[in-house]
N, C-alpha and C positions, 0 to 999 in steps of 0.2 A: 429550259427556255432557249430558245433561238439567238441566237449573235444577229441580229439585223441592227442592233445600236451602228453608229459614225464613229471612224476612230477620235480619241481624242486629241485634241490638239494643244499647241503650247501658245502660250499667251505671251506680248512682252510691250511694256511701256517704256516711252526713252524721252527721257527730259519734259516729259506732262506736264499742263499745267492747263489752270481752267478757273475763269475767272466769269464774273455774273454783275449787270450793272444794275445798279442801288438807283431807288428815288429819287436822290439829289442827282443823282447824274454821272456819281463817281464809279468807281470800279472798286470790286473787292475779289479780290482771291482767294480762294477757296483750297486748291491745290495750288503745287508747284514744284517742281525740278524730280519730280515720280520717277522712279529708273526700277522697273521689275521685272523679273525674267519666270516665268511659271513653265514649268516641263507637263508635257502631256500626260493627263492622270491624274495628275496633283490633285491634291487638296490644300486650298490657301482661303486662311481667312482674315478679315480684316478686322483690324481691332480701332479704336478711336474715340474720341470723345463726339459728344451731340452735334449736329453742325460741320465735323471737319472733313468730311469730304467723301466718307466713305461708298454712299451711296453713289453722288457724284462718279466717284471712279468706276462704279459698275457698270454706269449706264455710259460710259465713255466706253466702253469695253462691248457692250453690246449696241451701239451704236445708235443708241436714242439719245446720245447725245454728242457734241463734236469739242476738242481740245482744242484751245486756243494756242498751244504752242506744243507742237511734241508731236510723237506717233503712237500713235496704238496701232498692235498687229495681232492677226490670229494666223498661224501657221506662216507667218514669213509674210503676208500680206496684208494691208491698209483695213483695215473695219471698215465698211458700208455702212451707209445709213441702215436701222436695222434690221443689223447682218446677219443674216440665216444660217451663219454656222452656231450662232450660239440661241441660247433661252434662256429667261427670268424668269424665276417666282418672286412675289412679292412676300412680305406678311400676313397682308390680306389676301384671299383666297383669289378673291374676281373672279368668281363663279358669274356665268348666265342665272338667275333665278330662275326661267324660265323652262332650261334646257335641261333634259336628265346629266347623272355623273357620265354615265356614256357619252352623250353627245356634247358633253365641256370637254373632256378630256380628247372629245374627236377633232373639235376646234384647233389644236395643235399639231394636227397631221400638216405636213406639209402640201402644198399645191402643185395638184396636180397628180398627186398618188391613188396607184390606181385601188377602188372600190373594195374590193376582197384583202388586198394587202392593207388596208387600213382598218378592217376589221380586224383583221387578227393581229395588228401590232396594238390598238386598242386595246382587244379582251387582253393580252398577254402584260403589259399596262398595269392594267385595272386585279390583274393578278398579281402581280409584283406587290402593288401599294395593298393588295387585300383587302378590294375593294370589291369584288365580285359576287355578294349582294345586296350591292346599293346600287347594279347599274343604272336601276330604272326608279333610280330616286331623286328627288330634288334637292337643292343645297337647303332650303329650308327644311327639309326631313333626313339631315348626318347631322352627325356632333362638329365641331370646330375642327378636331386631327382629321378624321372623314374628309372634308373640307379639302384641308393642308395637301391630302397625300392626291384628292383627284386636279387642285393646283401643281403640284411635282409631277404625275402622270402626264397632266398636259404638255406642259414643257417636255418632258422628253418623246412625247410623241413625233414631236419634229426631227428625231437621232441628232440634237447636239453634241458639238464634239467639244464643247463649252458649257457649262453651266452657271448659273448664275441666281443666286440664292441671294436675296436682300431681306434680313431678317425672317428669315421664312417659319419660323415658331416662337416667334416674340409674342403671339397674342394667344398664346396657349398656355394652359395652365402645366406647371409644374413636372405633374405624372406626364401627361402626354407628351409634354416637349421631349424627355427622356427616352420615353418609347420611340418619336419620332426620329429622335440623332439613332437610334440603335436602327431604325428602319432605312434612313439615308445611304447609314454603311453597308449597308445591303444592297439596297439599288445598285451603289457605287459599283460593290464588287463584280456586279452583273453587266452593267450597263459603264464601265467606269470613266464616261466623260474627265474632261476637266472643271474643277470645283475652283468657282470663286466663292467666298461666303463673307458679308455681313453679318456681324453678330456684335453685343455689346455683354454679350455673356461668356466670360472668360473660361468658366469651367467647360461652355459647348463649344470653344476652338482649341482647347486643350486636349480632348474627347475626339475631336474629327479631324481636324487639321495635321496637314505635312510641316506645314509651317505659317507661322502666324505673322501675317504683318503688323505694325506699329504705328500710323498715322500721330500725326500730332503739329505742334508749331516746336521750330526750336526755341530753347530761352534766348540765342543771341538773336533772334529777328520776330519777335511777338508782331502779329499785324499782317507777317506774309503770306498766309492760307500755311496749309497744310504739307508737309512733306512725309517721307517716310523715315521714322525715328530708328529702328531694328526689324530688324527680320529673326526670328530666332525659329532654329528647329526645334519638334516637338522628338524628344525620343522615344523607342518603343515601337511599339506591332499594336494596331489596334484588333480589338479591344482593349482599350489602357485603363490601368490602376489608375484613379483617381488619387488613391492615397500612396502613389511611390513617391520616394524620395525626391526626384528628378521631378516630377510634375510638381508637386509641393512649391519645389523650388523655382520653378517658372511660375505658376501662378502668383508669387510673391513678389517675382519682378515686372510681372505684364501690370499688377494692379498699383507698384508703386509709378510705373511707365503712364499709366491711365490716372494719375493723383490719389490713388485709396492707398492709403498706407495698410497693408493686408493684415495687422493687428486689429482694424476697426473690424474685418470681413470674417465671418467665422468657417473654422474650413468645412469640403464639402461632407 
């Protein structure tokens, strides 16, 4: 496969914070005092409970949405409104119904790229995610991971040197989600942008992740949005044992970090 991906870049939040005004008039914070430093390449995911900010931080990061206090940078530089060095998947696919997997996933070419080069970082795409024959299919005739993988095609049609993944297989079942983290670290290796990732699935930022953020409130200021609780690195060369010792033991302290006391959770 060709290297035409963007290199990737390093991400960094300094004193963030992001607040959204309520009905009555008030203000409530959502985040606040964020400080994170992401090296190029990475893989970083975020961990949290419902509500506290996670997604919030992503789209402050890609620039559909603006901090109320703080900086966000990519490569040493301010985030634009959304900023072309990075791309999002959501969970939901947002496919075109209309439009074949080719031409959604063409959707993502950058503007301005000339004709021939966009076919072939397309087919090449559409290879990667092993999508090459369903070009000429519609989103209502793939399965859901089909789906998932010409959403993730899209996005990097643009050469992100950011990524940004917002529960991007939450609404798949089980096997596939499986398959799909085993397909991501592929992409990666190929294509290996910088990875933000949303997830509320401990064992899938166990599994992908350099290192896992920790969102949450502290107990001494319940009320103030969200800040960052730990950062913990994940150890290991992935492909990673689920069942080592080391992970075992992280997943014991991210779910009591997240309120599950991991005696309720049975392992994987």
């Amino acid at each position: 496969m060709s290297n035409v991906s963007a290199p990737a870049l390093r991400v960094s939040l300094r004193s963030v914070a992001r607040r959204f005004e309520q009905p009555d008039g008030s203000q409530r914070t959502v985040l606040r005092d964020i400080e994170l430093d992401i090296r190029a390449g990475e893989i970083v995911a975020i961990l949290g409970p419902s509500g506290g900010g996670k997604s919030t931080m992503l789209r402050l990061v890609s620039g559909l949405d603006r901090a109320d206090a703080g900086r966000v940078e990519i490569d040493g530089t301010p985030v634009a409104e959304v900023d072309q060095r990075s791309a999002v998947a959501f969970q939901e696919p947002r496919l075109l119904p209309w439009r074949t997997v080719e031409r959604n996933v063409r959707l993502g070419l950058p503007r301005g790229t000339e004709p021939a080069a966009g076919r072939a970082r397309v087919a090449e795409l559409l290879r990667l995610m092993q999508l090459d024959a369903a070009v000429s299919l519609r989103p209502r005739q793939i399965s859901g991971g089909m789906a998932q993988r010409a959403s993730l095609a899209r996005a990097l049609a643009r050469n992100p040197g950011v990524l940004l993944l917002d529960e991007p297989f939450g609404a798949l079942d089980a096997l596939t989600r499986l398959t799909m983290q085993d397909l991501l670290l592929e992409v990666h290796a190929v294509e290996p942008a910088t990875i933000l990732l949303v997830t509320h699935d401990v064992d899938e930022a166990l599994v992908l992740a350099d290192r896992i953020v920790l969102l949450g409130e502290t107990p001494d200021a319940p009320g103030t949005g969200s800040t960052i609780r730990t950062i913990l690195h994940v150890p290991g060369e992935r492909p990673r044992d689920r069942a080592a010792a080391a992970i075992v033991e992280l997943r014991s302290l991210l779910l009591e970090g997240l309120g599950v006391p991991s005696h309720h959770v049975s392992a994987p």
